[in-house]
C-alpha positions in Angstrom: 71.7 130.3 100.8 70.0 128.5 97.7 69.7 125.2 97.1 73.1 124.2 95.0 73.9 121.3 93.1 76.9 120.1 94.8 79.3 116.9 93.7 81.2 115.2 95.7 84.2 113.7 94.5 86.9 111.4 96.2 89.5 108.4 95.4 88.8 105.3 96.4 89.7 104.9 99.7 87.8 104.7 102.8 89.9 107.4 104.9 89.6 109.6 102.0 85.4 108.4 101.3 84.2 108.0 104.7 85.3 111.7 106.7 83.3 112.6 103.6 80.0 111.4 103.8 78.6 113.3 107.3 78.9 116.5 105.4 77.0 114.8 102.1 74.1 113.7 104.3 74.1 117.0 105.9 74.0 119.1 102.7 71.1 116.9 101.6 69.4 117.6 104.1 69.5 121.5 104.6 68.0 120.8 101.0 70.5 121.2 98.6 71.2 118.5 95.2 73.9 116.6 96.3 75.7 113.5 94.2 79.1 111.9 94.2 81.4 110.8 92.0 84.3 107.4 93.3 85.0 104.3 91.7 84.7 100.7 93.0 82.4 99.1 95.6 82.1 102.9 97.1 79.0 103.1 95.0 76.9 101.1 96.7 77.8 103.0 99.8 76.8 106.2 98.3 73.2 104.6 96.9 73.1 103.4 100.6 73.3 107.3 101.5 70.3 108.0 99.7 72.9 110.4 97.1 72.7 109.7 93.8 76.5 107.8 92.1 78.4 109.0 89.1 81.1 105.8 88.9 84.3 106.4 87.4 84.3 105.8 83.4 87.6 106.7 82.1 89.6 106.5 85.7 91.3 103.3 87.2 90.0 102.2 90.1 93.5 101.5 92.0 93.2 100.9 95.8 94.7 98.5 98.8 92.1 95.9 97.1 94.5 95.4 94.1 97.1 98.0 94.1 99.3 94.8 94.3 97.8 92.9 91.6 97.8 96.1 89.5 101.2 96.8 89.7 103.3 93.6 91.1 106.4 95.2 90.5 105.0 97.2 93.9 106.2 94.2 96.2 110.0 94.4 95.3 110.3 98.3 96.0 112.1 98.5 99.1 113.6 101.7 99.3 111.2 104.0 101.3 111.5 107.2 99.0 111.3 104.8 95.7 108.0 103.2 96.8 106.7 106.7 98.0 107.4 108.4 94.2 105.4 104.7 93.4 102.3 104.9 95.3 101.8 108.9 94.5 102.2 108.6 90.8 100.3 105.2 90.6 97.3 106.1 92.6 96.9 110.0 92.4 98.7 111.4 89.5 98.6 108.8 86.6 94.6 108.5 87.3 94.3 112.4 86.8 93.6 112.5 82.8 90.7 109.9 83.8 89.2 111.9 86.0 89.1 114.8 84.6 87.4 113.4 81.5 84.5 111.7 83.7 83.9 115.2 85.8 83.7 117.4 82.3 80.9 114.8 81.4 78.8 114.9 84.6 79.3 118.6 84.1 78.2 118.8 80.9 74.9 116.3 81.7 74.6 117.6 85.3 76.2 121.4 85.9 77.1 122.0 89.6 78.0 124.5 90.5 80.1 123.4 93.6 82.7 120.5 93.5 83.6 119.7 97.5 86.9 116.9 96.9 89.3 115.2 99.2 92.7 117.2 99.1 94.1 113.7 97.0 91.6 114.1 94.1 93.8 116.3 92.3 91.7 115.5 88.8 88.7 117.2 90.8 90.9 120.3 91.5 91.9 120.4 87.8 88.3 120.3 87.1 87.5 123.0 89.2 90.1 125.4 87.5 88.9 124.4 84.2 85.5 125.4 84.5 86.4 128.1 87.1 83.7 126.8 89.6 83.6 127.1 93.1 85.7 124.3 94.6 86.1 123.0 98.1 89.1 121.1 99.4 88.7 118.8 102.7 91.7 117.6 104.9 91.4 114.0 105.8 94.8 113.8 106.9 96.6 116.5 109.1 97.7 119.6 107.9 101.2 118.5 106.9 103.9 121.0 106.6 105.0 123.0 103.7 105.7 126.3 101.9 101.4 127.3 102.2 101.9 125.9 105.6 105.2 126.7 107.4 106.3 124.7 110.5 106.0 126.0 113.6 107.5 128.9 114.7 108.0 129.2 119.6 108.2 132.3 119.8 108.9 131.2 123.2 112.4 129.8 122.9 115.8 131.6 122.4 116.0 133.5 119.5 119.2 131.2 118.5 117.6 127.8 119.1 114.4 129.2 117.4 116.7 130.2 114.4 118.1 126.9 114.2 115.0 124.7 114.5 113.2 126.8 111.7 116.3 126.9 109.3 116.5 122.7 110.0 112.5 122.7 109.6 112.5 124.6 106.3 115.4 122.2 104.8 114.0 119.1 105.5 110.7 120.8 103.6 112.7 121.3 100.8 114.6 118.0 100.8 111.1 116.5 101.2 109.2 117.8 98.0 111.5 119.3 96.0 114.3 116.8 95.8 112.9 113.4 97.0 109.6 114.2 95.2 110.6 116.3 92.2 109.8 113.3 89.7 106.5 113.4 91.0 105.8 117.1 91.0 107.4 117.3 87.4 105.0 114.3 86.1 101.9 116.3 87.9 103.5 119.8 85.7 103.0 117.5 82.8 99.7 116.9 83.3 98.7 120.0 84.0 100.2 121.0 80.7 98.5 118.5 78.8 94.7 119.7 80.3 95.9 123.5 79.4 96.5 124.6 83.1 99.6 126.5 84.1 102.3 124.8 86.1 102.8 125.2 89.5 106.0 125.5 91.7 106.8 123.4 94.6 105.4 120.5 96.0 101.8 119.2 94.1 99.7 119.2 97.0 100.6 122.9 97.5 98.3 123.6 94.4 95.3 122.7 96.9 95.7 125.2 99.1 96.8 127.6 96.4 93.8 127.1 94.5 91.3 125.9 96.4 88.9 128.5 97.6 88.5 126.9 100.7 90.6 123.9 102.7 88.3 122.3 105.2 90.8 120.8 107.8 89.2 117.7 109.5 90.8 118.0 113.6 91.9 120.7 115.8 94.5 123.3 116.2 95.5 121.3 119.5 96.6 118.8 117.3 98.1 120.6 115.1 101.9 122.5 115.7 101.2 124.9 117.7 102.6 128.7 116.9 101.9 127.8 113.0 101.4 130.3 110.2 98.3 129.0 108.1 97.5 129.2 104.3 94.3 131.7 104.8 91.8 129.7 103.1 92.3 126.9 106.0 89.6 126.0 108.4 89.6 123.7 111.3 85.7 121.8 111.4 86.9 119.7 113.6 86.6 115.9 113.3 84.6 114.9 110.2 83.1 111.6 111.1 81.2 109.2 108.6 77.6 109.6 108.3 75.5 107.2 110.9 71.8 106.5 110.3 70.0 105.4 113.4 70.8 104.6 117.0 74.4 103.6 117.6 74.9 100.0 118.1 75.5 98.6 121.6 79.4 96.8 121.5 77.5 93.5 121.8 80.9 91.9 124.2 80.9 94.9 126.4 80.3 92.4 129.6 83.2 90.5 129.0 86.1 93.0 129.2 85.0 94.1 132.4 86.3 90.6 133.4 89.9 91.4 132.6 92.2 94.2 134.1 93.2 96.0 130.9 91.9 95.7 127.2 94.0 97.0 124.8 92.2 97.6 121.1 94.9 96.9 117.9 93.9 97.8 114.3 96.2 98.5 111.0 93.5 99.8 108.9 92.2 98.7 105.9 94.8 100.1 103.8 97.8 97.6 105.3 97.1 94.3 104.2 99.9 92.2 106.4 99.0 91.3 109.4 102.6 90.6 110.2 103.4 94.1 110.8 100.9 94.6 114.2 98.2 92.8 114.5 100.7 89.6 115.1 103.1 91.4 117.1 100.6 92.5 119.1 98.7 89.5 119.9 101.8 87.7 120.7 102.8 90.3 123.3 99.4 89.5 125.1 99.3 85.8 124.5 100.3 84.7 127.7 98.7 87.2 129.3 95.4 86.8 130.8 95.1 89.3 132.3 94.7 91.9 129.4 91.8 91.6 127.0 93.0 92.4 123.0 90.3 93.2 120.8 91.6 92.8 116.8 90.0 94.6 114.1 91.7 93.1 110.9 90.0 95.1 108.1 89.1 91.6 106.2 92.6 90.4 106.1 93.5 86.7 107.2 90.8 86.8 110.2 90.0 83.4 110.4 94.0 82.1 110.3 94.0 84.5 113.2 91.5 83.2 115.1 93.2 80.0 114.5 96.5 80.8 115.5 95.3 82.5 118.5 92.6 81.1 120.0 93.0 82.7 123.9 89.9 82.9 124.9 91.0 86.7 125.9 91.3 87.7 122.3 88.8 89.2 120.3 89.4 89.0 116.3 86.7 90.3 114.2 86.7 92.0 110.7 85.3 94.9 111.5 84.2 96.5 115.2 82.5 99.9 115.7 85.2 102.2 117.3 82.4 104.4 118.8 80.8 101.2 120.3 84.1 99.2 121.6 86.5 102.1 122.2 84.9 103.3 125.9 86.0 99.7 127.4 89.9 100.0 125.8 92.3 101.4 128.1 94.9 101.7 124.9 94.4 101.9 121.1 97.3 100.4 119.3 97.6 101.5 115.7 99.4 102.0 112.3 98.2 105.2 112.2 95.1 106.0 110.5 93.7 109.6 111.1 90.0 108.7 111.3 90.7 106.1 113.9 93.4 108.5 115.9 90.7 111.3 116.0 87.7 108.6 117.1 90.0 107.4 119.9 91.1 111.0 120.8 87.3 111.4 121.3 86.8 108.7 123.3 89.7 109.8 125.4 92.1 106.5 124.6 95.8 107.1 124.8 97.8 105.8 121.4 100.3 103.5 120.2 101.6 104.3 116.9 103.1 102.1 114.8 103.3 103.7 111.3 106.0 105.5 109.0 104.0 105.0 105.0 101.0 106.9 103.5 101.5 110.0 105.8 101.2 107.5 109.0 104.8 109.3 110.1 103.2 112.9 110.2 100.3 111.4 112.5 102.7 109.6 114.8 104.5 112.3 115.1 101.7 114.9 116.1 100.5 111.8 118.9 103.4 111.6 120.4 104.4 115.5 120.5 100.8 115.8 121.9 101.7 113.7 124.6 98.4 111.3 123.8 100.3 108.5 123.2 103.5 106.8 121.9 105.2 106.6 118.5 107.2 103.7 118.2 108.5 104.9 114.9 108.7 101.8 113.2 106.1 99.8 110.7 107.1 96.6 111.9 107.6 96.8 116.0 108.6 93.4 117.8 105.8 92.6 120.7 108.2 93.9 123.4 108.1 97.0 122.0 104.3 97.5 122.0 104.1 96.2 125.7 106.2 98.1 127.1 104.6 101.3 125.6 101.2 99.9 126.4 102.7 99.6 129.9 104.2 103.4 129.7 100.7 104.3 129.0 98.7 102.3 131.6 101.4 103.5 134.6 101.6 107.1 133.4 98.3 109.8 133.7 99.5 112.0 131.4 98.4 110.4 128.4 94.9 109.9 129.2 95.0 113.1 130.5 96.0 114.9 127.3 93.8 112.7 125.5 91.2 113.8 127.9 91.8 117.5 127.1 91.7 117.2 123.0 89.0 114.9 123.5 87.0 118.2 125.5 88.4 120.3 122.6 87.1 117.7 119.6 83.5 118.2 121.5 83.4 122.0 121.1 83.4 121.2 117.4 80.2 121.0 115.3 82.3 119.5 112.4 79.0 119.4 109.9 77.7 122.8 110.8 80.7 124.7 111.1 81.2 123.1 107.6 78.6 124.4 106.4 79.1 128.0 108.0 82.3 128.2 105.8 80.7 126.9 102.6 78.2 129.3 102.8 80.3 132.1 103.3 82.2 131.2 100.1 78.9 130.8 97.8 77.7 134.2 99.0 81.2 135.6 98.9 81.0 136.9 102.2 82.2 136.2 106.0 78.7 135.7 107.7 77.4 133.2 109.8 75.4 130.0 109.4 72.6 130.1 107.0 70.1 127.0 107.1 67.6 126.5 104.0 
């Protein structure tokens, strides 16, 4: 394959940047141009990549940073579906006009001729049917459900039950994104009106699979459904990690949880700025318990009142911890959800905790605990008895390590950057081969 010029584009957010970046790195190095195009503080972190940064012009930059400061009106929503149509419309559709504006002028200064998006950047998939380019959708959540992507079907069960599951299946689908979401859908029909596209029917997101030319799925089919008809321009990679320059750092406390008889490793993300909803709950389950080392990753929120209101000298609170470094000495990984963190700890073979129902976090706990890795406690704000006790179900039963063991063996048969490649390769030559390295 030739060298390309290839954009990146992505909102700003790090599980929709950082998946991302690998592949960038990767692409730059088999010699093609590559450059990206996010708003905020991400630029730095592509410059620090080597890539060269369009920043967003007309676009918002709208993210956890201020999405509250932005739009105060946020913190009285308390209806689940209400502040769902909210989030969607604030921070994925209304930005659309924006950037589509800012990709027709790096076009028209800088032509690629490939634009590789995260499937949320819907102004980069308008872009790509405006200028009929070659476009490349990437999956940095799971494959969620829908018409493109039908539930599972088990063959296996009784044709009656089987009926009944799938007619169930197919009706909460609908309630889902044509009833509970049809304000947003309409408002993204607008929009495409208004940049001279034709509508689409169903659910928005179903335009990326309809239209993109390819879907790169970050994961595994054995975390997917199984028995699932696919939209055909779907591809598992497998995990797709953020980039890493150099040797991997050594988890500098590594020593000291060898002292304690289990450590248990509790994040909520970045995205989830209270602390109240597990990172408290989850150090007071442990408080009194010396036994059991927690280790805190707080994202930057409220870390030294933590360390002051817990100051056991068997808790760990830091802002940010390498999972790759700390996760082989946890024995459990208790979070609200976030996919990059559920596929590093499914690598590193640690059973899950799920805490999570916003911002697809529902979808992922659902998948872990239907895997059998781990245990969705189906609530965003779980009381610290709750998370012991599942920590506990975990530690006393094998069969969550030992499902994490086996998607952690299927994770490694992935080449996520390569087989990337493979795919994108195939499109830009318009045929099904293999691999092709410049």
């Amino acid at each position: 394959m030739n060298p390309h010029r290839i954009l990146f584009a992505t909102v700003p957010f790090d599980g929709h940047f950082s998946p991302l970046t690998g592949l960038a790195v990767h692409l730059k190095q088999l010699g093609h141009d590559v450059r990206w195009y996010v708003g905020g503080h991400y630029g730095e972190r592509v410059q620090a990549l080597g890539l060269p940064h369009y920043p967003t012009v007309k676009a918002p930059v709208i993210n956890q940073t201020n999405m509250d400061e932005l739009f105060p009106e946020r913190k009285t929503i308390r209806n689940p579906i209400s502040r769902a149509r909210f989030d969607v419309k604030q921070t994925f559709l209304n930005p659309i006009p924006g950037y589509v504006d800012d990709l027709l002028a790096i076009h028209a200064e800088w032509p690629f001729d490939l634009i590789i998006y995260d499937l949320a950047c819907l102004g980069a998939l308008f872009v790509q049917e405006l200028l009929a380019i070659k476009g490349v959708a990437v999956g940095v959540l799971p494959l969620f459900e829908s018409e493109s992507n039908p539930p599972s079907d088990n063959p296996h069960q009784a044709p009656l039950k089987r009926w009944l599951i799938r007619q169930a299946k197919q009706a909460k689908l609908y309630l889902t994104f044509r009833v509970m979401m049809k304000p947003c859908n309409v408002l993204y029909n607008k929009l495409r009106h208004q940049a001279g596209l034709p509508p689409e029917s169903g659910f928005m997101f179903e335009s990326v699979f309809r239209n993109a030319h390819l879907y790169l799925q970050s994961g595994v089919p054995g975390f997917d459904y199984p028995h699932r008809q696919l939209s055909p321009n779907v591809r598992f990679v497998g995990p797709l990690m953020p980039h890493r320059s150099g040797r991997k750092a050594p988890f500098m406390q590594a020593e000291r949880t060898l002292a304690y008889k289990h450590v248990v490793l509790v994040t909520q993300g970045t995205f989830e700025r209270n602390v109240e909803k597990i990172l408290v709950p989850t150090l007071e389950a442990y408080k009194n318990d010396p036994d059991t080392m927690v280790i805190a990753t707080t994202g930057g929120s409220d870390t030294e009142a933590l360390r002051e209101r817990y100051p056991q000298p068997h808790f760990l609170i830091e802002d940010f911890i390498d999972y790759d470094a700390v996760m082989p000495y946890a024995n459990v990984y208790v979070t609200n959800g976030g996919y990059g963190g559920v596929m590093l700890a499914l690598k590193h073979r640690l059973p899950i905790v799920v805490a999570g129902i916003y911002e697809g976090k529902e979808d992922i706990a659902d998948r872990v605990q239907f895997n059998q890795v781990g245990i969705n406690l189906k609530t965003e704000t779980p009381k610290p008895v709750q998370i012991q006790r599942a920590v506990a179900q975990i530690l006393t039963n094998d069969t969550y390590r030992q499902r994490a063991q086996q998607l952690s063996q299927e994770l490694g048969q992935y080449q996520a950057n390569a087989l990337a490649v493979g795919y994108i390769n195939a499109l830009m030559t318009e045929k099904t081969g293999t691999l092709v390295s410049l």
